[in-house]
N, C-alpha and C positions, 0 to 999 in steps of 0.2 A: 493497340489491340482492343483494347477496353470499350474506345469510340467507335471502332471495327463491326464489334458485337452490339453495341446500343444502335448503330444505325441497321444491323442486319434484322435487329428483334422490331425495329419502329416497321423496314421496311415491310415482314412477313404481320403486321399486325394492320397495313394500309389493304395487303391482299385480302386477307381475309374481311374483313369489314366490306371491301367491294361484291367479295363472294356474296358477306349477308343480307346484300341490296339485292331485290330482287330484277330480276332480268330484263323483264320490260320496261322497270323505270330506267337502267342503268341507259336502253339504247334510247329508249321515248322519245319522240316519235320517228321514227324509221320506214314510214310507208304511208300514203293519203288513209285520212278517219274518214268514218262516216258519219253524219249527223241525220240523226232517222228526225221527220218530222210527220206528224202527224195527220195532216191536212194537204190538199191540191195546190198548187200554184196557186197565187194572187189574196192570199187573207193573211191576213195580221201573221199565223203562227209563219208562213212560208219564208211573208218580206222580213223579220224579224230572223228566222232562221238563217237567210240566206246573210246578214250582216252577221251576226252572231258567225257562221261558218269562215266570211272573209277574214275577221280579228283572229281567228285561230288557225289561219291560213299563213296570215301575215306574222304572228307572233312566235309560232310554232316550228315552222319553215318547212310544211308539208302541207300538202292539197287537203281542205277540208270539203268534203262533197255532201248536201244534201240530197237524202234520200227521202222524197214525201212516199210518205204509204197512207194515203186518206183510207176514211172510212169508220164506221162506229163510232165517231166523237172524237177519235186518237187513239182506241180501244188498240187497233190491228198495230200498230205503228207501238204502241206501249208494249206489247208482248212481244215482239221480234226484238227488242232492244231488251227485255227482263231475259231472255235466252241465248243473247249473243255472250262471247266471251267476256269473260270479265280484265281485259288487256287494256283498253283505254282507246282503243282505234274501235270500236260503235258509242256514239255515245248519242241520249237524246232530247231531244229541243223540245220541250213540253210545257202545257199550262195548266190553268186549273180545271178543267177535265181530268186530268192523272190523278184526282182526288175526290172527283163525283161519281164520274163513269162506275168506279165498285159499288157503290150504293145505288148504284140503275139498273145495272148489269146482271144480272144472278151468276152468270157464270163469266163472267171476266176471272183471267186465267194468270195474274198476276196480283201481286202483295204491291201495296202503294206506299208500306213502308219499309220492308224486308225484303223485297228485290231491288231497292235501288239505293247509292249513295248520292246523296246530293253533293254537285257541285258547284254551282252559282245558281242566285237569282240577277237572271242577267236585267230584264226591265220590271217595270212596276207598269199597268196599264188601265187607268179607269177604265170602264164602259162608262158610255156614252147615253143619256137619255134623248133621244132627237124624237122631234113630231112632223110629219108633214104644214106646210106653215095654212093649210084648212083648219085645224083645229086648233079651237076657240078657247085657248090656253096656253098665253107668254111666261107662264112660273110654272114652280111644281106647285106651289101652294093655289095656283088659280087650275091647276091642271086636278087635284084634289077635290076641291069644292065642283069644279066643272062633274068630274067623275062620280060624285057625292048625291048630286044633282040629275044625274043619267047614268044611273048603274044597269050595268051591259051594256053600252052604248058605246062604247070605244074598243074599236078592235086593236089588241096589239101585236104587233108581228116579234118573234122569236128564230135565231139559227137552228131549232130544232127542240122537240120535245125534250127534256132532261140536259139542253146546255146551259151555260152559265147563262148566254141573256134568258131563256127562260126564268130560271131562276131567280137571277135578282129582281124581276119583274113580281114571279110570285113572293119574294122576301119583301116587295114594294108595297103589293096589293094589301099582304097583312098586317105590315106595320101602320099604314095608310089607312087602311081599313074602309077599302074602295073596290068596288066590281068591276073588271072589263077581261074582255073574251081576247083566248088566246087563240095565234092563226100561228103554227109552225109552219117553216119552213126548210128545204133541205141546202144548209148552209147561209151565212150572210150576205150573199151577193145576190139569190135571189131577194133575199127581203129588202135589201136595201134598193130595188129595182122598181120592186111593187110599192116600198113607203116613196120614193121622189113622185109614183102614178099617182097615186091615192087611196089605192088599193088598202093599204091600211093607214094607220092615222099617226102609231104612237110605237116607238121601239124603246130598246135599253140592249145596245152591243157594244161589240167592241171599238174603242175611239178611233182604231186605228185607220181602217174603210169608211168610215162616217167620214173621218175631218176634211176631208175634199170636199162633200156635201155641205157641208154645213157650211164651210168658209165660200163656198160660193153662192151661198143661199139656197139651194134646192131644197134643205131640209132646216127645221128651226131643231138647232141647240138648246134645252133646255137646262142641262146638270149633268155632273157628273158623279159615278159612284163612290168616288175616294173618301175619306173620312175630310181631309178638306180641300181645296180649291188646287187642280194641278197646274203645274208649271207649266205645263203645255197648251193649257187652256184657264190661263188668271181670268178672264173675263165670265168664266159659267162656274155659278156655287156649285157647291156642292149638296147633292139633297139632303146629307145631314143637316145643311145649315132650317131644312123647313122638318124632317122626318128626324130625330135625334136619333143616335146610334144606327143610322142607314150606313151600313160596309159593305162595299165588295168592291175590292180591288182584282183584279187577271195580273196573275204574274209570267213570267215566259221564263226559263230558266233550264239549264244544264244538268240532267242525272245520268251516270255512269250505272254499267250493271252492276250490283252489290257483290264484292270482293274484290274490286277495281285496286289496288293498289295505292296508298295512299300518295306516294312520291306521286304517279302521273294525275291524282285528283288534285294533288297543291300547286301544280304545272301548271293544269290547265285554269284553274281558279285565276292566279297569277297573271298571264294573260292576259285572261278579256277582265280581270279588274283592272290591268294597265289601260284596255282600251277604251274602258266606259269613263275612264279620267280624261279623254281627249277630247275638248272642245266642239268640235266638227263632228263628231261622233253624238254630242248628246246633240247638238240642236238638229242633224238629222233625226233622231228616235225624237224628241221635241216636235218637228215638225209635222209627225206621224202619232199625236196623240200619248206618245212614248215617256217615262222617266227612268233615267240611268238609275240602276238599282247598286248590284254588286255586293260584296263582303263576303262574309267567311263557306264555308260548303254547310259550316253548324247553325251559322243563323238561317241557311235555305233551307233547313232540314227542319227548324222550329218552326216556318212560315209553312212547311207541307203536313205537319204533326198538325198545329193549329187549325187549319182550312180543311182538314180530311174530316176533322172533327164535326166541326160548324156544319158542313155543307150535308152532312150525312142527317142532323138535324132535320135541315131547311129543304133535303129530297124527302124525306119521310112527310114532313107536313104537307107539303103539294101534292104530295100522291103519284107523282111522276112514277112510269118505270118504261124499261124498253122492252125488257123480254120479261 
């Protein structure tokens, strides 16, 4: 009778503890997610999205669908995902824009750190410094003295006023402490179209559109932004190695709407840090400029704390704004 009653009180104390799970981790996931991304077809955040969506397709066992909402930098695409449910089925595929944009913005309509939980940083992504191979500088350090030598003289093209190649560009010119004129563009594929013409001379984007360019020659490699030399590209320094203390890394990473539930944020983390362990998996994101990131949702939360900080800096010095 005695075992009777210890297995009746074990039993009613398994219910209840089920009870104090909440609901949507208990079924998680039970119907296709959305993954909002910020940009059109064909750039870094899309191709990077749509791999990111298959690992949580495959891992998950529910259809993960990208949803691009371009526009404003990732601005529009940031706020439909700060307002969606906080359930775990929207979640969204973002970079560092989600950290500048407010400091461009005056009215961006979301908190970059109180509307979202982080849940991975899925890659690490230098930008890219590439020159059309017209201009008359194979280094950064002859690219400097070249620049030093002919201030205004080098037009550089940017994805747009107040994006990140912008800006690393302006974090270049004043650490460098070198003049050349800035030609925006709306988005990198036009710019990457006019630097193969000639049209302009000298960029800083993302690696991921470039490495086609470069690997087949149309565009010269010069560096990249990482603090050192990426695995995806051993063969180009880093401009730290000529500029000390030059950083800027893009990262691409997972934020759920803040009150997300922690059960379905340790799920999904889970997952795609299973998937960025799979061989085949990094030397595709490799192949594209890419480094497998991954870890905790706390350390991608230290890396968005960090970066909102810096860049808010580095928009105030440039003078950048949108509206």
């Amino acid at each position: 009778m005695k075992m009777l009653s210890s297995l009746l009180v074990a039993l009613m104390g398994m219910v209840l503890l089920a009870d104090a799970t909440p609901i949507g981790a208990q079924k998680y996931p039970d119907r296709p997610i959305r993954l909002v991304v910020g940009f059109p077809p064909g750039g870094a955040a899309d191709f990077l999205g749509r791999i990111a969506a298959q690992q949580l397709t495959d891992g998950l066992g529910q259809q993960a669908v990208v949803d691009n909402r371009g526009g404003a930098g990732g601005l529009i695409a940031t706020e439909i995902a700060a307002k969606s449910l906080p359930d775990g089925y929207t979640l969204l595929f973002t970079s560092i824009p989600h950290v500048i944009n407010p400091h461009l913005y005056r009215k961006a309509n979301y908190d970059a750190i109180r509307d979202f939980t982080p849940v991975i940083q899925f890659v690490a992504v230098p930008l890219m410094m590439a020159a059309h191979p017209s201009l008359p500088a194979g280094s950064v350090k002859e690219l400097i003295v070249y620049a030093k030598n002919h201030p205004g003289k080098i037009n550089y093209a940017s994805a747009g006023s107040g994006s990140s190649s912008h800006l690393a560009m302006e974090l270049f010119k004043t650490m460098a402490d070198v003049s050349m004129v800035h030609i925006p563009y709306k988005g990198t594929g036009p710019l990457i179209t006019d630097l193969i013409a000639g049209q302009v001379t000298l960029t800083i984007a993302s690696a991921v559109p470039l490495t086609p360019q470069v690997r087949s020659g149309r565009l010269r490699g010069l560096a990249v932004t990482s603090p050192k030399r990426s695995a995806a590209f051993p063969e180009l320094p880093a401009i730290a190695e000529t500029v000390p203390g030059y950083e800027v890394v893009n990262w691409f990473g997972v934020l759920a709407p803040a009150g997300t539930p922690k059960a379905v944020v340790v799920r999904i983390n889970a997952e795609l840090n299973r998937a960025l362990q799979a061989p085949e998996l990094v030397k595709t994101l490799n192949s594209r400029g890419a480094d497998a990131a991954g870890g905790t949702p706390e350390a991608f939360g230290k890396v968005i704390k960090a970066d909102f900080a810096k860049w808010a800096k580095v928009v105030k010095e440039s003078g950048a704004r949108v509206d």
